[in-house]
N, CA and C atoms as a LAMMPS dump frame, in Angstrom:
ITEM: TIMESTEP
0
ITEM: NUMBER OF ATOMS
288
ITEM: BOX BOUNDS ff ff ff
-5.0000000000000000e+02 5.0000000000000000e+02
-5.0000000000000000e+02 5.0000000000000000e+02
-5.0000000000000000e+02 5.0000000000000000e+02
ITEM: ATOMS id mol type element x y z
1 1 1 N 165.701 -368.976 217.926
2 1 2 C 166.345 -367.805 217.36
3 1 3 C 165.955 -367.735 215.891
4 2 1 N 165.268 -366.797 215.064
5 2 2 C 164.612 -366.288 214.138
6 2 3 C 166.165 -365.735 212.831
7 3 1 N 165.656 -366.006 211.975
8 3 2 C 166.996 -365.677 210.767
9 3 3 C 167.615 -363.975 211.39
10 4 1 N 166.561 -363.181 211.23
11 4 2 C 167.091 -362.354 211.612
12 4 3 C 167.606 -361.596 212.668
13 5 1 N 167.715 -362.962 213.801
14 5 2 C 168.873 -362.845 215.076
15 5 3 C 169.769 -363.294 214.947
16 6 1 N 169.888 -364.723 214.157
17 6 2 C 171.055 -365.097 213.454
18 6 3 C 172.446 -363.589 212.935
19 7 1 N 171.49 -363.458 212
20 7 2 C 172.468 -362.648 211.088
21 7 3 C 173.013 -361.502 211.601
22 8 1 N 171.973 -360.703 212.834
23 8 2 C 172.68 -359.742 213.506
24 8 3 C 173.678 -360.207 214.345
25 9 1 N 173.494 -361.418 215.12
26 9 2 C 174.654 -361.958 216.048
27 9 3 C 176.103 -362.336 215.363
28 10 1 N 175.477 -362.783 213.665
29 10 2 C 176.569 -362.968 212.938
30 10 3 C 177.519 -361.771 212.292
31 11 1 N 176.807 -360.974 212.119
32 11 2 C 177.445 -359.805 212.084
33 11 3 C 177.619 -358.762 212.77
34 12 1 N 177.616 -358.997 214.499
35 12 2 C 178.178 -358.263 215.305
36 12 3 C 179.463 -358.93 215.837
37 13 1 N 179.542 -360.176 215.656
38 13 2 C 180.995 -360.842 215.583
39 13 3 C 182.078 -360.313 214.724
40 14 1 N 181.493 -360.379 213.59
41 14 2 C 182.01 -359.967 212.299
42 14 3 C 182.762 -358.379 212.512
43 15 1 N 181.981 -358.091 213.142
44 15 2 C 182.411 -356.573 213.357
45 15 3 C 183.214 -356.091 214.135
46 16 1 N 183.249 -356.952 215.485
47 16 2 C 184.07 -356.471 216.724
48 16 3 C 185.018 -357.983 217.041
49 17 1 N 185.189 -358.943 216.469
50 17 2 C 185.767 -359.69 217.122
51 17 3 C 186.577 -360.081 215.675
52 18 1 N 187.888 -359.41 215.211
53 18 2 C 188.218 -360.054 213.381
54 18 3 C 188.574 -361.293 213.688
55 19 1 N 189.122 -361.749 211.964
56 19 2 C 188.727 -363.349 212.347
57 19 3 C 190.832 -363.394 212.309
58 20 1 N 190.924 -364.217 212.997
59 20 2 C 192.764 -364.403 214.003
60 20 3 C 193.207 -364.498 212.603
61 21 1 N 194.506 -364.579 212.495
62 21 2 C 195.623 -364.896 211.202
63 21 3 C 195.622 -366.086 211.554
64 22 1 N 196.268 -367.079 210.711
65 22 2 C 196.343 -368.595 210.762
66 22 3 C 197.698 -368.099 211.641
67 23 1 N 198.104 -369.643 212.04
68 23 2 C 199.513 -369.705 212.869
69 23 3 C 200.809 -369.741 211.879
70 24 1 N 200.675 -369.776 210.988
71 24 2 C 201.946 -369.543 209.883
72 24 3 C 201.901 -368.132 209.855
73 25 1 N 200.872 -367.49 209.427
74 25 2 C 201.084 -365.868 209.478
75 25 3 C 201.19 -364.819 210.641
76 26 1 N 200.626 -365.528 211.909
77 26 2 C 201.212 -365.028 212.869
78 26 3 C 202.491 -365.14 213.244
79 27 1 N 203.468 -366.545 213.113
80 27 2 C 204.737 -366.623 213.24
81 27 3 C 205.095 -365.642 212.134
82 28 1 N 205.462 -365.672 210.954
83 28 2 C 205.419 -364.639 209.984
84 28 3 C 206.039 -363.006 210.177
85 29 1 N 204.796 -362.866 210.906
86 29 2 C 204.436 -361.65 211.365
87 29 3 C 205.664 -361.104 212.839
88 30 1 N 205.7 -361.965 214.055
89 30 2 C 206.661 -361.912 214.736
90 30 3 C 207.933 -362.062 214.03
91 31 1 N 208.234 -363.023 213.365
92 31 2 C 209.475 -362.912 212.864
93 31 3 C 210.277 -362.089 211.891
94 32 1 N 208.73 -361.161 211.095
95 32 2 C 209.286 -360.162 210.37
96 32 3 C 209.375 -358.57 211.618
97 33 1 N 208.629 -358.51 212.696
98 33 2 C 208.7 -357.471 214.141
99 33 3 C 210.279 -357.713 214.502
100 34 1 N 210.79 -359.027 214.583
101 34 2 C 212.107 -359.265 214.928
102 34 3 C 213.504 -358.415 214.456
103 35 1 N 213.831 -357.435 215.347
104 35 2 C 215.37 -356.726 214.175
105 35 3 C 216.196 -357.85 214.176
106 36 1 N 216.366 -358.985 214.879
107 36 2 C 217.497 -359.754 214.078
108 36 3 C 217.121 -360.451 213.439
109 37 1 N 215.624 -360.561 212.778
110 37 2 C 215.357 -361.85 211.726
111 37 3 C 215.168 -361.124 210.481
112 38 1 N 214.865 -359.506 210.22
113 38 2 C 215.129 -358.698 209.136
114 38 3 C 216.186 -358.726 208.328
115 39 1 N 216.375 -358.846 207.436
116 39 2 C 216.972 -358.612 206.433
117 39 3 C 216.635 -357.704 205.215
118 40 1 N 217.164 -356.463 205.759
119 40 2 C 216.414 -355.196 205.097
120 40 3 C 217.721 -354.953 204.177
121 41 1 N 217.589 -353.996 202.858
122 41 2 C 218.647 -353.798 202.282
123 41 3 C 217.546 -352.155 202.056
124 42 1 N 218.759 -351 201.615
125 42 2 C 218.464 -349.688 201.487
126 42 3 C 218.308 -349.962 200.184
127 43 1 N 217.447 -349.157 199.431
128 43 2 C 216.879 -348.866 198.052
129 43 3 C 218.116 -348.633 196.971
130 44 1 N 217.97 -348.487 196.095
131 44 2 C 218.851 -347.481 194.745
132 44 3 C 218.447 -346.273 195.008
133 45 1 N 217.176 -345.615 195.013
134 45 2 C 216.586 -344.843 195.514
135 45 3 C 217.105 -343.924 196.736
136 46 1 N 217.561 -344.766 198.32
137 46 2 C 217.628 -344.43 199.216
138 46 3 C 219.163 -344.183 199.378
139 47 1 N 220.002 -345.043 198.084
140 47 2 C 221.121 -344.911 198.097
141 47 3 C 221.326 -343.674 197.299
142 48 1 N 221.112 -343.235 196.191
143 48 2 C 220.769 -341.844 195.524
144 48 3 C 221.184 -340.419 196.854
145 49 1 N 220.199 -340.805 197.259
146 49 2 C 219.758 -339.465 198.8
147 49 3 C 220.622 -339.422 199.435
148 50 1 N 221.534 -339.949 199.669
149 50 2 C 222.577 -340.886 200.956
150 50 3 C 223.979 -339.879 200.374
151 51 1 N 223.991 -340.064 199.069
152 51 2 C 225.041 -340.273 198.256
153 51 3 C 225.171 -338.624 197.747
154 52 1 N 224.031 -338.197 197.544
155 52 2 C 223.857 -336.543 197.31
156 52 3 C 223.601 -335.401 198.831
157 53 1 N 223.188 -336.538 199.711
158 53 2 C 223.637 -335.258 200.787
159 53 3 C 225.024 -335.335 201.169
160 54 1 N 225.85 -336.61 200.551
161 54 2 C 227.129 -336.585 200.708
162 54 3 C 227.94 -334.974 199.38
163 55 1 N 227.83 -335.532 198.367
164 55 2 C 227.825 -334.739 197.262
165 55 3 C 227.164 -334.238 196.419
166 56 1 N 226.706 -333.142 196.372
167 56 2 C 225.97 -332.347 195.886
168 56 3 C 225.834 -332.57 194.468
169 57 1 N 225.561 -332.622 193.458
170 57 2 C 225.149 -332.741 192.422
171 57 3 C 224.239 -333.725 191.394
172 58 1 N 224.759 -334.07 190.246
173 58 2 C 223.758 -335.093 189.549
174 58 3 C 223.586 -336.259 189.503
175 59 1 N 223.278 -337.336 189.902
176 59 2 C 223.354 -338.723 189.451
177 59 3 C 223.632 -338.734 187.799
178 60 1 N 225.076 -339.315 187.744
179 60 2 C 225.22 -340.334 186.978
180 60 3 C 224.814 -341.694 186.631
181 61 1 N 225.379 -342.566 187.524
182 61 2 C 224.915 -343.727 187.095
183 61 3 C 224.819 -344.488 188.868
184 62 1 N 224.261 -345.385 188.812
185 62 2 C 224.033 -346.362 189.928
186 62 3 C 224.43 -347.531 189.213
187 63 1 N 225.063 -348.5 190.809
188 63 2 C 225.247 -349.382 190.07
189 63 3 C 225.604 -350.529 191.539
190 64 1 N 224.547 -351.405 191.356
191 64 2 C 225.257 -352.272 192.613
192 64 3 C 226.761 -353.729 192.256
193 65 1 N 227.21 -353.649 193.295
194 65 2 C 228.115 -354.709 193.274
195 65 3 C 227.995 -355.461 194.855
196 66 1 N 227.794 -356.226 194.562
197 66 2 C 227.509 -357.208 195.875
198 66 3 C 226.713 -356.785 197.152
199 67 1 N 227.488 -356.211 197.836
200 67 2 C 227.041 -355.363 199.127
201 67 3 C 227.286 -353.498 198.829
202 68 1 N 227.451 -352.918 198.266
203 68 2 C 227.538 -351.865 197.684
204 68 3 C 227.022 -351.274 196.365
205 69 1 N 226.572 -350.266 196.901
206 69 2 C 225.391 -349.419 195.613
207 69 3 C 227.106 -348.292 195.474
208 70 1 N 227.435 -347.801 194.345
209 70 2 C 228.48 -347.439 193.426
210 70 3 C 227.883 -346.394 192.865
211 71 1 N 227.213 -344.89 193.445
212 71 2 C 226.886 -343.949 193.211
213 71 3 C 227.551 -342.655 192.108
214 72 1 N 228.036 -343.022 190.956
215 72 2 C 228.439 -341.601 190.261
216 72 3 C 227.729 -340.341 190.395
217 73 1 N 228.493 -339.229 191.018
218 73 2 C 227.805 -337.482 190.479
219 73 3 C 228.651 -336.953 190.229
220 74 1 N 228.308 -336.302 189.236
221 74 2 C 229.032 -335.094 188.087
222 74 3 C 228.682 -333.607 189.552
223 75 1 N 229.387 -332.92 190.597
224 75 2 C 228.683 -332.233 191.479
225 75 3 C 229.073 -331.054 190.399
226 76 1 N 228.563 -330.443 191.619
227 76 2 C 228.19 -328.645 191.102
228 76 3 C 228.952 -327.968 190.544
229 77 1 N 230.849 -328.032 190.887
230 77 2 C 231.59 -327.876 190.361
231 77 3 C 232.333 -328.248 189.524
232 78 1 N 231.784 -329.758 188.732
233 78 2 C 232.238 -329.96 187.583
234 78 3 C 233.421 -331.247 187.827
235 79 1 N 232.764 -331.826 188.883
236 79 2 C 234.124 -332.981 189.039
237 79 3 C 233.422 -334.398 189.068
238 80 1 N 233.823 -335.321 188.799
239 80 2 C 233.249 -336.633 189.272
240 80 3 C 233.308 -337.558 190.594
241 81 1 N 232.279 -338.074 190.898
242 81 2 C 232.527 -338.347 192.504
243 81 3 C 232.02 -339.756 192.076
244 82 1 N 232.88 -341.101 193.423
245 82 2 C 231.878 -341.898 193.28
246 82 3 C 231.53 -342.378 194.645
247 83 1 N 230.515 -342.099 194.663
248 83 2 C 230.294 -342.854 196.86
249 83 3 C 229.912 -344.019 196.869
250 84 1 N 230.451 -344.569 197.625
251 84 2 C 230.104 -346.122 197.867
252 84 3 C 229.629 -345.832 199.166
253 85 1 N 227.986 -346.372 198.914
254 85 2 C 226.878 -346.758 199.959
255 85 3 C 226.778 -348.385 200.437
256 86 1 N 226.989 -348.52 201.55
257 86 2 C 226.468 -349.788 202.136
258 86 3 C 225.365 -350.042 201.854
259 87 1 N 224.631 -351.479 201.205
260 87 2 C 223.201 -351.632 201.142
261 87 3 C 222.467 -352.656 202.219
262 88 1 N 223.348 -352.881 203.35
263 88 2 C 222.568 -353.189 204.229
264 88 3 C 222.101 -352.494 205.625
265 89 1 N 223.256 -351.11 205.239
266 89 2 C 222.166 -350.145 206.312
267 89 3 C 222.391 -348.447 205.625
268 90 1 N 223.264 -348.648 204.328
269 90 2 C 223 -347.248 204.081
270 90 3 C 224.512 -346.248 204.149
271 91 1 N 225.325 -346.78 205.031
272 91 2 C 226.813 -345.878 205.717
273 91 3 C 227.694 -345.936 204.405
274 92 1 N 227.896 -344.742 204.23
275 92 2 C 229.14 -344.501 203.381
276 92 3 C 230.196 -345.037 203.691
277 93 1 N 230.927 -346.253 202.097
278 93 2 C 231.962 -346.922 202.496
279 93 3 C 233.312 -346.2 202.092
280 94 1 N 232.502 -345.004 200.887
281 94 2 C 234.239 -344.208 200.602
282 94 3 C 233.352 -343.432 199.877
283 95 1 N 234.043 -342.727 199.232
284 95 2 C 233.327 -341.316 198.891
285 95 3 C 234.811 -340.222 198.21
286 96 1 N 234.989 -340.205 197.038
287 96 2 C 235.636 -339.391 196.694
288 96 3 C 235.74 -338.927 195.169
């Protein structure tokens, strides 16, 4: 076999066969696919959105406390609101 059968055989591997994840990153990988091995928390961001399709108006201030994002808005009519967002899936814990 001549260099340049080499290199085509080497790079038709290369091309169609990728090279595997090690076995740490494949476990990894399943265990982050897993919904009970996630541990996802909702954004400030996502809590914002959550919190204004609840009440309409401006962000004030954000503010987390433990398991709760603490949403201030000044709404449309001139009152202060504060919603408490869950940050491990998002559900309004009070809102007034």
């Amino acid at each position: 076999m001549n260099i340049l059968q080499k290199f085509l055989l080497t790079a038709f591997l290369f091309a169609f066969f990728p090279i595997s994840a090690t076995s740490s990153e494949r476990h990894e990988s399943i265990n982050a696919n897993n919904p009970e091995n996630r541990h996802t928390e909702i954004s400030q961001r996502q809590a914002i959105t959550i919190a204004q399709q609840h009440i309409k108006g401006r962000v004030l201030d954000i503010r987390r406390n433990e398991n709760v994002y603490r949403v201030k808005i000044l709404s449309d009519q001139g009152s202060i609101h504060i919603i408490q967002v869950s940050v491990s899936d998002g559900t309004i814990k009070s809102g007034h």
